[in-house]
N, C-alpha and C positions, 0 to 999 in steps of 0.2 A: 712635427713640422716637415712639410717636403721641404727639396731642398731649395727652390724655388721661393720659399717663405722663410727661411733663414733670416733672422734678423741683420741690418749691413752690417752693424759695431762687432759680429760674433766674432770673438780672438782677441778682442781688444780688455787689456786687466788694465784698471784706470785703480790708484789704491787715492781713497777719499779721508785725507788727514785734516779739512777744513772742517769748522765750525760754523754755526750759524746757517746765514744762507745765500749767500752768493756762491762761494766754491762748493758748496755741496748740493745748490740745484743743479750746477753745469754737472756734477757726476750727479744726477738724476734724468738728466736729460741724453746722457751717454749710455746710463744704463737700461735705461726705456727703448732704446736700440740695443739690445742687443750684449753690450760690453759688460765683462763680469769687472763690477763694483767692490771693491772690498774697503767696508768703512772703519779707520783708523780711530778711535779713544780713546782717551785717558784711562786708566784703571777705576777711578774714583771722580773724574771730571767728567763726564760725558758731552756728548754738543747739547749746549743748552737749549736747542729749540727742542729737546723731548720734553720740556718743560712748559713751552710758550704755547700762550691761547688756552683755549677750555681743553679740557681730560675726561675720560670715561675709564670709570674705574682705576684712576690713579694710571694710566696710559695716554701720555699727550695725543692728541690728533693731529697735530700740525706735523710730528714727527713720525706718521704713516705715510705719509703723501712725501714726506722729504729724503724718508729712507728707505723707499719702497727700492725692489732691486736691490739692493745692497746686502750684501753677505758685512757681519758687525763683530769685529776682534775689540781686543781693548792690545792697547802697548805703551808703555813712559816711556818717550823717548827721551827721554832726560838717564835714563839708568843705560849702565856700559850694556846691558844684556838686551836692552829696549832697542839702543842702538845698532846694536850688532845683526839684532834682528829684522829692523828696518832696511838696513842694505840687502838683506839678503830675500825678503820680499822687494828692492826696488830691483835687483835684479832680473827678478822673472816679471816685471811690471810696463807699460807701456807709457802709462802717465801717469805722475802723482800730483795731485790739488794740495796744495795748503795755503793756510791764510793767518799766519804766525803774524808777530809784527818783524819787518825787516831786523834780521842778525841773530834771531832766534835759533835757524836752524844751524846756522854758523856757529854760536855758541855752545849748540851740541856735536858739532864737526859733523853735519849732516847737511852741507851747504851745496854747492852745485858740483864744485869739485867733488868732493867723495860720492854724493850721487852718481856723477857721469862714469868717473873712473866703476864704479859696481856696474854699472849698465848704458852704453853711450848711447845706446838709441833712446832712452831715456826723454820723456817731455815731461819738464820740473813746470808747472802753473801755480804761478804763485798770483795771491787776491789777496790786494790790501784796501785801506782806506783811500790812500794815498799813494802810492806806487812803491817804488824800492828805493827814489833818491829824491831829493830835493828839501827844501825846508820843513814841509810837513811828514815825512815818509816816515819816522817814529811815535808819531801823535795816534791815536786811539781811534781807528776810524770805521763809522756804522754810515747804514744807508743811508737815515735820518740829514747826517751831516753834508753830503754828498746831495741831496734835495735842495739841500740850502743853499748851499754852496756855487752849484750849476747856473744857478737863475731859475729853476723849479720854481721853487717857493714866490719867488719874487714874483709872478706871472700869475697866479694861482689863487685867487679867491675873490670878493668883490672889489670894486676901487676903493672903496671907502673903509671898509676893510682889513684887518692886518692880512697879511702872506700864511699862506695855507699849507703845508704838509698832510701829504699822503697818509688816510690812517690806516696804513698798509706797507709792506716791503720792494714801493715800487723802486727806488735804486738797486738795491739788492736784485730785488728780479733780474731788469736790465743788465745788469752785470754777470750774473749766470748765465742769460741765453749768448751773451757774445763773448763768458767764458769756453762756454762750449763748441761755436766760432772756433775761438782762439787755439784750442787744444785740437781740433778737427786740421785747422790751416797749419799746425806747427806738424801734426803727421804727415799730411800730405808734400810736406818738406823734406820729411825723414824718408819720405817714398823714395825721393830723387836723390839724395844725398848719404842716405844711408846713417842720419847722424840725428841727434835728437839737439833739442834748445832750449831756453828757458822761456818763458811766456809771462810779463811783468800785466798784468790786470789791476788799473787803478779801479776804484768803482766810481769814484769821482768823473769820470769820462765819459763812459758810453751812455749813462743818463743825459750829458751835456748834447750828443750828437743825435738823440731822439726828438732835444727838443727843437733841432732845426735850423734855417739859415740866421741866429740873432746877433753871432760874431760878424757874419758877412755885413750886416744891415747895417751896425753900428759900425763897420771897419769904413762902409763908403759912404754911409751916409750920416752916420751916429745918433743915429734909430736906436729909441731903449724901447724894447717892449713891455707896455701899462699890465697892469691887472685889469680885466675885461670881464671878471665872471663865467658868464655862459656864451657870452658874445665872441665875438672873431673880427678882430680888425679887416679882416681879408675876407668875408662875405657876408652876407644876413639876405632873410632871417636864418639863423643859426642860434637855437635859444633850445629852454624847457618851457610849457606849458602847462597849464593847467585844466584837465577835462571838467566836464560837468561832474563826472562821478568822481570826483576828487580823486583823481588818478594825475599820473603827469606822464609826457613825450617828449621826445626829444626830433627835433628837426635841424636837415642840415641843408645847404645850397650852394656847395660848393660848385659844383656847375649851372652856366646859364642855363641853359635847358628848363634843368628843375626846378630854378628860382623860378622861371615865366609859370612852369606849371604850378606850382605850388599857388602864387598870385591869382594866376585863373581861378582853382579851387577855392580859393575864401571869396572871389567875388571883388577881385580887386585887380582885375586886368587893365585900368587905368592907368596904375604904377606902371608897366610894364612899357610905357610911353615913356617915361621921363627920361632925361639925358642921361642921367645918375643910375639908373638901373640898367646900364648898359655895360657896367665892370665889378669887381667884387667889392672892389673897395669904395666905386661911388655907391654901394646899395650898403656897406656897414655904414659911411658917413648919414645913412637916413637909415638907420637900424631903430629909432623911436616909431617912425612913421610905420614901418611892415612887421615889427613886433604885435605893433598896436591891431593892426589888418589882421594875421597870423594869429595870435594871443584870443581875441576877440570869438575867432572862430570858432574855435577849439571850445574854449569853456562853455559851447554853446552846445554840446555835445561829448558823445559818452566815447570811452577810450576805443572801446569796439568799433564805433562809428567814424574815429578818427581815423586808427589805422585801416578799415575798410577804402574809408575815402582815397586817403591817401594812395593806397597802393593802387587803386582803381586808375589813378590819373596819374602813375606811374613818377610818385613823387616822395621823397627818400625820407622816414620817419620810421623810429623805432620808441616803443614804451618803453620805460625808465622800471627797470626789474631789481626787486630785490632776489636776495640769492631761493626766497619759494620759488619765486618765479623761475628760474633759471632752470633750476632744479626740472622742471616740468616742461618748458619752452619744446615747443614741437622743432623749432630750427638743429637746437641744440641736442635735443632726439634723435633726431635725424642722421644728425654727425655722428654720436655716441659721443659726443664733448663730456659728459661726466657718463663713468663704466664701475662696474659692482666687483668689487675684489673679494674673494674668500681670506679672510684673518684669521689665524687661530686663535688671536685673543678677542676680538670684538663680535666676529661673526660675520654677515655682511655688510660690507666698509664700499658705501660712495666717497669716489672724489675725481679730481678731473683725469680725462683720459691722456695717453701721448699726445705732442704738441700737435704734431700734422700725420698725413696718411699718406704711406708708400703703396702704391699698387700693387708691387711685386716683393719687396721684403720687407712687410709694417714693421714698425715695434710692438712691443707690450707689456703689461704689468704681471710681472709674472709673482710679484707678492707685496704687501703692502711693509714697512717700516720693520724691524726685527725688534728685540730686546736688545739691550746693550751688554754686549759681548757672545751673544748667542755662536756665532763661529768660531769664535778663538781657537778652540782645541782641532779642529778640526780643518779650517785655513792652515795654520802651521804646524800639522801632522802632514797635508799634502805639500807644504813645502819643505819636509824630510825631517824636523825635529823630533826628535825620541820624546817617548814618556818624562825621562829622567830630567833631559833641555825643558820639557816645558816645566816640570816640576822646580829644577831651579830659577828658571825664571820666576815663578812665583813667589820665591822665599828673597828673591833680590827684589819683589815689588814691582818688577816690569811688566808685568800682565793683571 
C-alpha cells in the first residue's frame, strides 16, 4: 500500500474478548480499517458463533465473515497465569471489547481498576444484554430479548397477527455498529485528555433509537405505534406487490413528489386531487383506496416491466430479492457490496464487503475468520514470552 492508502485504524490493537455478536462485529468493523484485532478464547470454549448457521466441511461460515481480520489466541482468564497475561497484553492494547456478564471480570480482578492501572489509556467496551447497573444488568442477555423489549416486536408483523422477530441478529447488529461508534468517540477523548474510559453498551438501546421518534409521540401525545405490516401510518402507497410473473416489489412515497408520480403511472391521477392526498398521513388514512390503484397495476405486468416503468417516471421501487438475487444485483456489483476472499481452508470465500468507501485510505479484508487459536504462539512470543512462559502456561491450562 502507498502511504496514502494506509488504512485510518493502522496502530490501533483492539484485543476482541467478546463472544457472539455484538462485541465482536464492533472489533470486525475496527479491523476492516485497518486496526490489528487480536481475538481472545477460551482454551476449550470458543465464541460460539464458529458453530452457528450452516458449515462446510465442519468450518462455520458465519464465523469467517465475523473473524475475518482478526489474529485468534486462546487464554483462561480465570487461571492466575491467564490473568497475568491478559494485563500484560492490555498493556500494549488500545481497546478491549468484552461482553462478560457484569462482575465477571471483577471476580477475576481483571475489572477496570487493574486494567487502567496496566495501561491508562486504555478503552475497556464493555457489551451487555443490559448494561452494568440497574435491575436487569445480571439477567442473561441476547439480541432476541432486546427486539422485544424495544417495541421491535411489537410494531412488526400484521395487525391481526402476533409480534414478529427478526429471523436474523438485527439487535446485535445495531449494537455492534454503535459499538464501534462508541469505542472510535471514547479515543477521540483519549486524544484530548490523554486518559482512556470505560464504554457501558446496553444492546437494549441503540435498537430502541433506530426505531424512531415512538417515546416522543407517546410522551406528547400518547401515540402507541399499531402493527401495520407493510404499510406506514405516515405515507402510502408504501406496500409489496405482486407482478404478473409472480415476482414481488416493493414501493415507497415517502415524498409528495413521488406519490403524484407513481399515481400518474398506474392511471390514477384523479386521486391526486383529493384533499387527503395532500399529506402522508391523509394518503395512509386512504391506504385501501391507492393499494388497490397500485396493487392492480403491477400484477398486470412482469417485474421487468414494473421496474422499467417505474424508473422511467422517476418513481421509487425496488424488487424484493432474495440473497441469488443480491448475490448478482448489478447495483450491488457496482459498489463491490459482496468481494471474493482467498481462505486457506475453503478456497474462494464470498461475503459482504467493508461497510463504506474511503477515497483516500479504504479499509479491507485482508483474511477471512482463523481457526481457533491459530496465533497463540506467536501473538505472545511478540509480546516477549519465552518458550518455557508459554509452555507453563499450558501445564496450568491458561492457553
Amino acid at each position: 500500500m502507498t502511504p496514502m492508502s494506509t488504512p485510518p485504524l493502522t496502530g490501533l490493537r483492539v484485543l476482541d474478548m467478546a463472544t457472539l455478536f455484538a462485541g465482536p462485529l464492533a472489533a470486525t468493523m475496527l479491523g476492516d480499517f485497518g486496526a490489528e484485532v487480536v481475538k481472545i478464547e477460551h482454551p476449550t470454549r470458543p465464541d460460539p458463533s464458529r458453530g452457528h448457521g450452516p458449515a462446510k466441511d465442519d468450518i462455520g461460515l458465519w464465523w469467517k465473515i465475523l473473524g475475518r481480520n482478526k489474529r485468534t489466541i486462546t487464554l483462561d482468564l480465570s487461571k492466575p497465569g491467564g490473568r497475568a497475561t491478559l494485563l500484560r497484553l492490555a498493556a500494549t492494547a488500545d481497546v478491549v471489547i468484552e461482553n462478560f456478564r457484569p462482575g465477571t471480570l471483577e471476580k477475576w480482578d481483571l475489572g477496570w481498576p487493574e486494567l487502567s492501572a496496566a495501561n491508562p489509556r486504555l478503552v475497556l467496551t464493555r457489551v451487555t444484554g443490559f448494561g452494568q447497573f440497574g435491575p436487569y444488568a445480571h439477567r442473561p442477555g441476547f439480541g432476541t430479548l432486546a427486539e422485544a423489549m424495544s417495541g421491535f416486536a411489537a410494531i412488526t408483523g400484521e395487525p391481526d397477527a402476533p409480534p414478529t422477530l427478526p429471523p436474523f441478529g438485527l439487535a446485535d447488529s445495531i449494537a455492534g455498529l454503535a459499538t464501534a461508534y462508541a469505542v472510535l468517540t471514547a479515543l477521540a477523548a483519549r486524544d484530548r485528555t490523554g486518559e482512556g474510559q470505560v464504554v457501558d453498551m446496553a444492546i437494549i438501546e441503540p435498537i430502541l433509537t433506530v426505531l424512531g421518534p415512538q417515546p416522543t409521540w407517546y410522551d406528547q401525545l400518547g401515540h402507541v405505534q399499531p402493527r401495520t405490516g407493510n404499510r406506514s401510518q405516515n405515507n402510502a402507497p408504501r406496500n409489496t406487490y405482486r407482478t404478473a410473473d409472480g415476482t414481488w416489489v416493493a414501493v415507497s412515497t415517502s415524498a409528495q413528489s413521488v406519490a403524484e408520480r407513481v399515481m400518474r403511472l398506474v392511471g390514477r391521477p384523479d386521486l391526486i386531487d383529493e384533499p387527503w392526498f395532500a399529506t402522508g398521513a391523509g394518503r395512509a388514512r386512504h391506504c385501501d383506496v391507492l393499494d388497490q390503484a397500485v396493487g392492480d397495476w403491477i400484477a398486470q405486468r412482469t417485474r421487468t416491466e414494473v421496474l422499467a416503468a417505474f424508473e422511467k417516471a422517476e418513481a421509487a421501487v425496488a424488487p424484493i430479492q432474495d440473497v441469488r438475487e443480491v448475490m448478482t444485483d448489478p447495483q450491488y456489483t457496482a459498489l463491490g457490496t459482496i468481494t471474493t476472499v482467498d481462505d486457506p481452508d475453503l478456497g474462494p470465500l464470498r461475503m459482504q464487503n467493508v461497510l463504506f468507501r474511503l477515497s483516500a485510505t479504504p479499509g479491507a479484508i485482508r483474511w477471512a475468520g482463523r481457526p481457533h487459536g491459530a496465533d497463540t504462539d506467536a501473538v505472545l512470543t511478540e509480546l516477549g514470552l519465552t518458550p518455557a512462559e508459554l509452555t507453563a502456561l499450558r501445564t496450568e491450562g491458561a492457553l
